[in-house]
Each structure stands twice: as structure tokens, then as C-alpha cells.
C-alpha positions as a Markdown table, in Angstrom:
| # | Residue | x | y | z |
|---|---|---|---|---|
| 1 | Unk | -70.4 | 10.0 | 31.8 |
| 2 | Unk | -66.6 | 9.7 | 32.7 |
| 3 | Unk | -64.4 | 7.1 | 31.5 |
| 4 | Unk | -64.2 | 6.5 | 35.4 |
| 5 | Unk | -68.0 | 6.0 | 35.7 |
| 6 | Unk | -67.8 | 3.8 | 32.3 |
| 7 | Unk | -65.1 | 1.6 | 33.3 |
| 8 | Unk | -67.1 | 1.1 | 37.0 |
| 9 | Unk | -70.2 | 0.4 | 34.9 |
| 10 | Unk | -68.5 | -2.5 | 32.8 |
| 11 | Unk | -67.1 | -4.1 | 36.2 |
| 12 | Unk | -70.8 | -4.5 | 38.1 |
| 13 | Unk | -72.2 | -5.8 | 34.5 |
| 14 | Unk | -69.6 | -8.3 | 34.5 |
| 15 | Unk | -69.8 | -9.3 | 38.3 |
| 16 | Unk | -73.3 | -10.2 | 37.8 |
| 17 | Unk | -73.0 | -11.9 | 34.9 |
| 18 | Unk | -70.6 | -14.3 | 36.9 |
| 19 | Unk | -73.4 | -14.8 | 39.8 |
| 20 | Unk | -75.9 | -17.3 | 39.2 |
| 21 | Unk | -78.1 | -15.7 | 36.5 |
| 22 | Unk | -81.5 | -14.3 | 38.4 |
| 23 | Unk | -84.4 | -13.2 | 36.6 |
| 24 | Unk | -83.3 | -9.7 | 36.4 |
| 25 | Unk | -79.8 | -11.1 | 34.5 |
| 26 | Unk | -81.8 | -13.0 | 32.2 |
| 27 | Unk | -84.0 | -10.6 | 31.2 |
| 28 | Unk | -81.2 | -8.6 | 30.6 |
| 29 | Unk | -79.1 | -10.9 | 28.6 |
| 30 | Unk | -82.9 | -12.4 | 26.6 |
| 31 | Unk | -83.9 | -8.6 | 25.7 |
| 32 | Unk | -80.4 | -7.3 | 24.3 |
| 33 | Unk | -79.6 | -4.5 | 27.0 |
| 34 | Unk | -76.4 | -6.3 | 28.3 |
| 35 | Unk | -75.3 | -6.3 | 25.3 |
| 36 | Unk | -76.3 | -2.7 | 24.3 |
| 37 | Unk | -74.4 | -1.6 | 27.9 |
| 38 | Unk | -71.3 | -3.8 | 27.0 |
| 39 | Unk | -71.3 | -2.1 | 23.2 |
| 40 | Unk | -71.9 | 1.2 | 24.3 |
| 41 | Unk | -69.5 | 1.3 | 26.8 |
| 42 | Unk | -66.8 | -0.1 | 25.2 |
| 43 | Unk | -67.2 | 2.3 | 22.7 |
| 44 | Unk | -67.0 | 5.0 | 24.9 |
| 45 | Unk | -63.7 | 3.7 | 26.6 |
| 46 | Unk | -62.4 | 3.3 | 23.2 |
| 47 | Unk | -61.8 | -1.0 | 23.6 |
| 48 | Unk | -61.6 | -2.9 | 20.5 |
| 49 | Unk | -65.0 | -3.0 | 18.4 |
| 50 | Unk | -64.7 | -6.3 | 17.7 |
| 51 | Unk | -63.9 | -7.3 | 21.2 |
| 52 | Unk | -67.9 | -6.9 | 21.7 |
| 53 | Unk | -69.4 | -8.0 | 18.6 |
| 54 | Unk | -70.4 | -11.2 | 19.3 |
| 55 | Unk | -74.2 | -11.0 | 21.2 |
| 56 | Unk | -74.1 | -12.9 | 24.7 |
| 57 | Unk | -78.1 | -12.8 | 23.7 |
| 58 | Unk | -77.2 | -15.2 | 21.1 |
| 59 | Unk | -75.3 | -17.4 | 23.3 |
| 60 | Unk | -78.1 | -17.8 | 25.6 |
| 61 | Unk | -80.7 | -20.6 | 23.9 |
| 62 | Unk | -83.5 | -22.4 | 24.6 |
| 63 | Unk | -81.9 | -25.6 | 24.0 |
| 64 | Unk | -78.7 | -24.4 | 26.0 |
| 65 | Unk | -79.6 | -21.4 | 28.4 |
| 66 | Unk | -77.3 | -19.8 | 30.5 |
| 67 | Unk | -78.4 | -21.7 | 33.7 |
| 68 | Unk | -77.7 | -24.8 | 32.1 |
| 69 | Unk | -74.1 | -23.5 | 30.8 |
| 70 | Unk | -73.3 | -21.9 | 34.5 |
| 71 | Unk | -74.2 | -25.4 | 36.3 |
| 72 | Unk | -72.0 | -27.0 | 33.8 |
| 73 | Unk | -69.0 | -24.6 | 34.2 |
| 74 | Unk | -69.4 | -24.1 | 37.4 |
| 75 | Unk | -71.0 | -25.9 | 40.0 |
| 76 | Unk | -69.5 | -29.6 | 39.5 |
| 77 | Unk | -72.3 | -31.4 | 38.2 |
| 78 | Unk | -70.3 | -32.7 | 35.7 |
| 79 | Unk | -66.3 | -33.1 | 35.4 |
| 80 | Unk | -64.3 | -31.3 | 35.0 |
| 81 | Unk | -65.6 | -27.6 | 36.1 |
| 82 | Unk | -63.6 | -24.6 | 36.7 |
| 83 | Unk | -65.4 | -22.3 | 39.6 |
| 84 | Unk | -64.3 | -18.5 | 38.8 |
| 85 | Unk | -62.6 | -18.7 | 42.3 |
| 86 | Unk | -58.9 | -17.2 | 42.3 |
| 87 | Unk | -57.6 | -19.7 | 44.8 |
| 88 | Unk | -58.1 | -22.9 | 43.1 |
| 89 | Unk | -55.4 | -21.1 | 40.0 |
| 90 | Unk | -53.0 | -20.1 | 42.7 |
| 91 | Unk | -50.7 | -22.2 | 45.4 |
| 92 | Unk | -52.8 | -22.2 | 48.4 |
| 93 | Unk | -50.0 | -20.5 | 50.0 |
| 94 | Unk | -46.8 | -18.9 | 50.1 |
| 95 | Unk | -46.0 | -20.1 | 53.8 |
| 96 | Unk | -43.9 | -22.8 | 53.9 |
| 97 | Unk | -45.3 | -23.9 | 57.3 |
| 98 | Unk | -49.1 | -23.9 | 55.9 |
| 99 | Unk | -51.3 | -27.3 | 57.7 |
| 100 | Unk | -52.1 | -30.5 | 55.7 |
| 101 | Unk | -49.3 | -30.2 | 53.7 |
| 102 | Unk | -50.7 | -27.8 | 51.2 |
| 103 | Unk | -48.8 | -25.1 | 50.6 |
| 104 | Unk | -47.4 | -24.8 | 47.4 |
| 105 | Unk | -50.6 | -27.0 | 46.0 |
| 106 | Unk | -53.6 | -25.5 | 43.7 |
| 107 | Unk | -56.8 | -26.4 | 43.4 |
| 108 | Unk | -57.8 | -25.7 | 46.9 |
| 109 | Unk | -60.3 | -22.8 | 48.7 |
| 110 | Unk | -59.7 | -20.3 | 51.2 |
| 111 | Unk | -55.8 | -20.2 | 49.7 |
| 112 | Unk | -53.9 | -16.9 | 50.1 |
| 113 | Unk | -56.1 | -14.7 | 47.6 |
| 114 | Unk | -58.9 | -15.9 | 49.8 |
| 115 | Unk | -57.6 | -14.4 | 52.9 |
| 116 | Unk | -56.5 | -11.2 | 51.2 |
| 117 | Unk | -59.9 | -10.5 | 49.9 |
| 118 | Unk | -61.6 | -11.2 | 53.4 |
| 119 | Unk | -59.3 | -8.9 | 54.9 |
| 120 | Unk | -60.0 | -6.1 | 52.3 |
| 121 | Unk | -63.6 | -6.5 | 52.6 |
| 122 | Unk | -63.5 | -5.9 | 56.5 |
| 123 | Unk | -61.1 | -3.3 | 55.9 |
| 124 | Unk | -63.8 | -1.1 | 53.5 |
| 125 | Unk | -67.1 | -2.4 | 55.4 |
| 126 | Unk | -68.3 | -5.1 | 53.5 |
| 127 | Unk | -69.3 | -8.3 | 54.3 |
| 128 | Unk | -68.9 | -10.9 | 52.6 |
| 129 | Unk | -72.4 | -12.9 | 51.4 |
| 130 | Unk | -73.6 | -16.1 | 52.9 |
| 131 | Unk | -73.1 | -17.8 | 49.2 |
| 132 | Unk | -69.3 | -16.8 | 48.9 |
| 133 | Unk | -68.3 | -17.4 | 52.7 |
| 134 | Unk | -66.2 | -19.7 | 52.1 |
| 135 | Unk | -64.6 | -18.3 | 48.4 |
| 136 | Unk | -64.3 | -14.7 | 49.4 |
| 137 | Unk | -62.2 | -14.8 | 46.5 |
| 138 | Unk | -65.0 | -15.4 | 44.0 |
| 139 | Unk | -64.7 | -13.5 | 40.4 |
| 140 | Unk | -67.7 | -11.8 | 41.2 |
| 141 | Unk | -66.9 | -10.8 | 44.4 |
| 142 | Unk | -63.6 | -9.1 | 42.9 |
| 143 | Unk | -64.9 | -7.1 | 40.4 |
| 144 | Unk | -67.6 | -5.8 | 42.9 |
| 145 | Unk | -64.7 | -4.8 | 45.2 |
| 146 | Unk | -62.4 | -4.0 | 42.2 |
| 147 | Unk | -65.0 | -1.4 | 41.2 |
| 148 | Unk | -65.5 | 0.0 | 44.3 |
| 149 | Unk | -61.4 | 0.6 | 44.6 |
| 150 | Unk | -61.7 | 2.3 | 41.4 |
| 151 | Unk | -64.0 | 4.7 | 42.8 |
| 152 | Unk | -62.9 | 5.5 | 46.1 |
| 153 | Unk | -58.7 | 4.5 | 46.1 |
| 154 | Unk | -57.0 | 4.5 | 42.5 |
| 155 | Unk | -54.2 | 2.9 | 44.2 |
| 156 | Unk | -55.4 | 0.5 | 45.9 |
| 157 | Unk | -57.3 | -0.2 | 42.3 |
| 158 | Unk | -53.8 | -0.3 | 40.6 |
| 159 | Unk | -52.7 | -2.6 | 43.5 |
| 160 | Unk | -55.9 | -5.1 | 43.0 |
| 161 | Unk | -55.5 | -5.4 | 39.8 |
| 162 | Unk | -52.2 | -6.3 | 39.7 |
| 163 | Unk | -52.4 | -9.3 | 42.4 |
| 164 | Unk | -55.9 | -10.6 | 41.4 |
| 165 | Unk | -56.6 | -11.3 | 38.0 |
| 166 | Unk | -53.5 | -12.7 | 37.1 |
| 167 | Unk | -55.1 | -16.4 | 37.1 |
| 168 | Unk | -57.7 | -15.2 | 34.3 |
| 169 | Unk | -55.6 | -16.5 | 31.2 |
| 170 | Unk | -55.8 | -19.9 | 32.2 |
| 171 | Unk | -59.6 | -19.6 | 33.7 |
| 172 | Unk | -60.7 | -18.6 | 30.3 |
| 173 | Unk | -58.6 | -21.4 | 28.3 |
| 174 | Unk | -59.7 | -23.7 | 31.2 |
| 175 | Unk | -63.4 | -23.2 | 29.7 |
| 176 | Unk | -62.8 | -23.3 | 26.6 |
| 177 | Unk | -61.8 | -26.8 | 26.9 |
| 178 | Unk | -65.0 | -27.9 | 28.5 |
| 179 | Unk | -67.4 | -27.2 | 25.2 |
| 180 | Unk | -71.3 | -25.8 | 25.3 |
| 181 | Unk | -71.0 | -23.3 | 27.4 |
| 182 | Unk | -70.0 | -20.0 | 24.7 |
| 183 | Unk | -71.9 | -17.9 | 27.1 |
| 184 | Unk | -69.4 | -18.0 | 29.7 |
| 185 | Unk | -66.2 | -18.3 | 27.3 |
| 186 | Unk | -67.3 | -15.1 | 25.2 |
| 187 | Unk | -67.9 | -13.1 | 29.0 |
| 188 | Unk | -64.6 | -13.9 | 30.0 |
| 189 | Unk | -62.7 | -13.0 | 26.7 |
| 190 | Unk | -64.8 | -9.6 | 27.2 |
| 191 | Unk | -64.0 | -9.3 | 30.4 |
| 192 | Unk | -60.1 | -10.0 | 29.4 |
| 193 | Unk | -60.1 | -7.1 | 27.5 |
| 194 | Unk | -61.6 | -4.5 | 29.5 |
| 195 | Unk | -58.9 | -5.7 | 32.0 |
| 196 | Unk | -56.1 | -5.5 | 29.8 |
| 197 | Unk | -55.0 | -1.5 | 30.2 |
| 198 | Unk | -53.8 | 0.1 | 33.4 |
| 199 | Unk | -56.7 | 0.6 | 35.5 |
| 200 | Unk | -54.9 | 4.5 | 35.6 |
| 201 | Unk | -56.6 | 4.8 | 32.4 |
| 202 | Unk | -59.8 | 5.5 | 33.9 |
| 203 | Unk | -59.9 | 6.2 | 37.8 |
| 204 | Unk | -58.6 | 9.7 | 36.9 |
| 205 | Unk | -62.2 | 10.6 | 35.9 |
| 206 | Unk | -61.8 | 12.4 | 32.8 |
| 207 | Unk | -64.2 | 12.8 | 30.4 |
């Protein structure tokens, strides 16, 4: 394995852990074997040990399972919720002529990020699913494409990670104001750190 292949490995892990959890996610978290992939690989990229000692298998209860914690977080069943969508932690735009008087204001979809991600996913092929039409921007959509950079366009990688996960700080402290939902607070402190170095670290492919 490549520190390339690594890195891309810890990138779709955390994209799917950021998608409503499916059977196969919950197995995966309930058996141990996200964790296992998260330990290993950070190991193997050399990220802090004790960045991935806490087991998201341990976070994920019967009395408060991850489906639970994601509705919570997420989906606006209950106030307030903070969707991992990079618009609604960004002014909706940067164009002073922008309709409904938005502009400069957060807390909005489809904003600026929003548009730059649909045009990037035409640009490489992809469309965009049904689910995310209308939040393009989505964190799970961005580490999908985010991976895929990595692979095929180290710039372009360097580029994306510059402009796009600058709004992660403040998700992360945004969640960890809301209260029984570790699952999601521990992923995105992991996810924090494997973003923290130069993607140039790793799409160079060495060993």
C-alpha cells in the first residue's frame, strides 16, 4: 500500500460514515472493522496514535445508535442541527448583486461552494445523487470527490482542499454543543486530523 492509496482509503471510510448509516456501515462500525481501517491506516500515514484511540464501536449503543445520533445532528428533527453541508458555514455569496438579498448571509443552500462543487462534478463525469441534488456541497460528497482528486490531479487535490474544508473548525465545535451524539463529534475530530497536513504529503504515491 502507498501512503497515496492510504490516505484515499481514510477519505471513502469517512465519506460514508457521513451518509446515512446503511446496513453495510453499521455492521462495520458494530463489528470493529471501521475502526481497525481507521487504526491501521493512521498508523501507516504516521497520524497521531491517540488521534484514533477512541472506538466509534463504542460510540454506537443500543440505547443511542448512530441512526438516532445522525437524525439528531443532522436532519432537523430537533433544534438546533448542523447538516455537514459547506454552504450553510459560508456567505451564500461573494457577488454583491446575488437575488433575495442574500449575499453576504450564511446559513443558506446552494451558496457559492455549492455551485463550485456542481461544476467540478460535471467537469470529472459525475453526477451528483438524487439525495444531495440540492447540497452538492455535502461533506460526503467532498471527500468522495476530494479522493478522487487525490488520485487522478494532485493539484487540483491541493486546490480542494484549500477552498473546502475550511468551514470544518466550527462544524465540529458546532456539534459539540448539541450533546449525545459522540459518534459524530469523535468522526469529525478524526477526520480533522487526517485533514490537517498538505494533501502533497501523500498524492506523490510513495511508499
Amino acid at each position: 500500500m502507498t501512503a497515496k492509496e492510504a490516505y484515499i482509503s481514510m477519505l471513502t471510510l469517512f465519506a460514508e460514515l457521513y451518509k446515512y448509516p446503511d446496513k453495510d456501515t453499521l455492521k462495520q462500525i458494530a463489528s470493529g472493522a471501521a475502526d481497525k481501517e481507521l487504526r491501521e491506516t493512521a498508523a501507516y500515514l504516521a497520524l497521531p496514535p491517540e488521534a484514533y484511540d477512541r472506538r466509534l464501536q463504542a460510540l454506537h449503543t443500543e440505547n443511542n445508535p448512530i441512526t438516532t445520533q445522525y437524525m439528531k445532528a443532522f436532519s432537523g428533527i430537533v433544534k438546533p442541527f448542523y447538516p455537514p453541508v459547506e454552504s450553510l458555514y459560508k456567505p451564500w455569496s461573494t457577488d454583491p448583486n446575488a437575488p433575495d438579498g442574500k449575499g453576504r448571509r450564511r446559513g443558506h443552500y446552494m451558496g457559492d461552494s455549492a455551485l463550485h462543487l456542481k461544476h467540478l462534478l460535471g467537469s470529472h463525469g459525475f453526477a451528483i445523487p438524487r439525495e444531495y441534488e440540492n447540497m452538492p456541497d455535502h461533506l460526503a460528497i467532498e471527500l468522495e470527490l476530494y479522493a478522487y482528486l487525490v488520485d487522478q490531479d494532485s493539484a487540483g487535490a491541493k486546490l480542494f482542499h484549500r477552498d473546502h474544508f475550511d468551514w470544518l473548525e466550527e462544524f465540529c465545535a458546532n456539534l459539540q454543543e448539541l450533546g449525545e451524539i459522540p459518534f459524530y463529534i469523535e468522526t469529525t475530530r478524526m477526520l480533522l486530523h487526517l485533514l490537517a497536513k498538505d494533501p502533497q504529503c501523500y498524492c506523490d504515491g510513495k511508499e
